[in-house]
C-alpha positions, 0 to 999 in steps of 0.5 A: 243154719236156718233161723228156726234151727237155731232157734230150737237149739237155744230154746232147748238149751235154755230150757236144760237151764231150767229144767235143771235148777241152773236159772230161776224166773228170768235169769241167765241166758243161752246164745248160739252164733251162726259164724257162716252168717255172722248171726247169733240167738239169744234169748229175750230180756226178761221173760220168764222160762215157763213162759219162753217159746221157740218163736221168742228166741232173737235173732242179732247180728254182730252190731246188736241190732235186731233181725227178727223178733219186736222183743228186746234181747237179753241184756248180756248180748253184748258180752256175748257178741264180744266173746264171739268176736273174740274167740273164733272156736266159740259156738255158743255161750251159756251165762247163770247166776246158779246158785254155787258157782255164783257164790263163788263169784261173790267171793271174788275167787278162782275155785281151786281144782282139789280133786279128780272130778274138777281136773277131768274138765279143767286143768287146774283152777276155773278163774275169777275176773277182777272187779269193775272200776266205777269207770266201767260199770257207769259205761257201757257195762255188758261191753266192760263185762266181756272186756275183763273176761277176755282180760282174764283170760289172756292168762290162758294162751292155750284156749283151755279153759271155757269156763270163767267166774265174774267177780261179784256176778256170776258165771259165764260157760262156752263151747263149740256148741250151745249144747257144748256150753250147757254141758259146761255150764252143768259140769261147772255148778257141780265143780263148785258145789264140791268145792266149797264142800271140800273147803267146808270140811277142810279150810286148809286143803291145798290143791291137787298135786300137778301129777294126778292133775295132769293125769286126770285132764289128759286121759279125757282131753287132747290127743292122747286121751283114752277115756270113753268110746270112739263112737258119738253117742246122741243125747238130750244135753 
């Protein structure tokens, strides 16, 4: 993939971001990893998305040194790297502080899945890392960062969740793609407004039954899945 192709997906993604109240001034970020050229595009540190070109977006290679660009990379490029690392399947990762799955964040909870729509894309609750040691945040902070999110995720051998909360902080949302991670990340914020909907209305609401979960999950994802079209349907997002 060339540089400028995929520069205009993570500047696209970025701007889906914006367009939809996920991000405001300059927080969060969309990188896109080119594994045949061991690359990834990220956007800049700390500028602004009404300001964001296609020429801002930065090249990085897998040691965080810059490739083409006099601009800084975000500052989450090294957790960003390390997932990539990490998770072979990943193609591009979204981070956010949008405004209901950062909530939850700042509660330290994992969102339990109370219904249908939650259990369509994630099978069961979507988890919440630990805290950080003072050890680590006084460290190297993005590095500890995807350190206890690999952590977390080891409670999920399968690959099956690609969404994840990090305590006191906010969410982090991958995929295949840059444009898998951003739907993602949208489908996570209207989980986790619906949920703490849900809890409003009833603070004792236990989890959805494991029978409608697993009906719910399998009927869009894995082998036996029957819902939609066979047909790849183009789209913005």
């Amino acid at each position: 993939m060339s540089y400028k192709e995929l520069k205009e997906r993570v500047y696209n993604c970025n701007l889906e971001l914006y367009r939809r109240s996920l991000v405001v001034q300059t927080f969060g970020n969309v990188s896109a990893f080119d594994r045949n050229e061991n690359i990834l595009a990220i956007k800049p540190s700390g500028v602004p998305y009404y300001k964001l070109k296609v020429d801002d977006i930065i090249i990085v290679d897998l040691n965080n040194q810059v490739i083409d660009s006099t601009l800084k990379p975000s500052s989450d490029t090294k957790t960003h790297i390390l997932l990539y690392n990490a998770f072979p399947s990943i193609g591009g990762i979204v981070h956010t502080h949008s405004t209901f799955a950062t909530a939850w964040s700042q509660t330290k909870k994992s969102i339990p899945c109370f219904g249908t729509t939650h259990a369509d894309y994630v099978q069961g609750e979507i988890p919440c890392t630990e805290d950080l040691s003072k050890k680590q945040i006084e460290g190297d902070y993005e590095i500890e960062t995807g350190n206890q999110i690999i952590k977390r995720l080891k409670d999920f051998p399968d690959n099956s969740i690609e969404m994840i909360l990090v305590s006191s902080h906010g969410p982090f949302v991958w995929g295949k793609s840059p444009e898998d991670a951003l739907h993602n990340s949208i489908l996570l914020e209207e989980i986790a407004k619906v949920a703490l909907l849900t809890l409003s209305m009833n603070p004792d609401l236990q989890p959805i039954g494991n029978n409608l979960l697993n009906k719910h999950f399998r009927r869009k994802n894995g082998p036996k899945a029957y819902y939609g079209q066979k047909i790849e349907f183009q789209s913005g997002v």
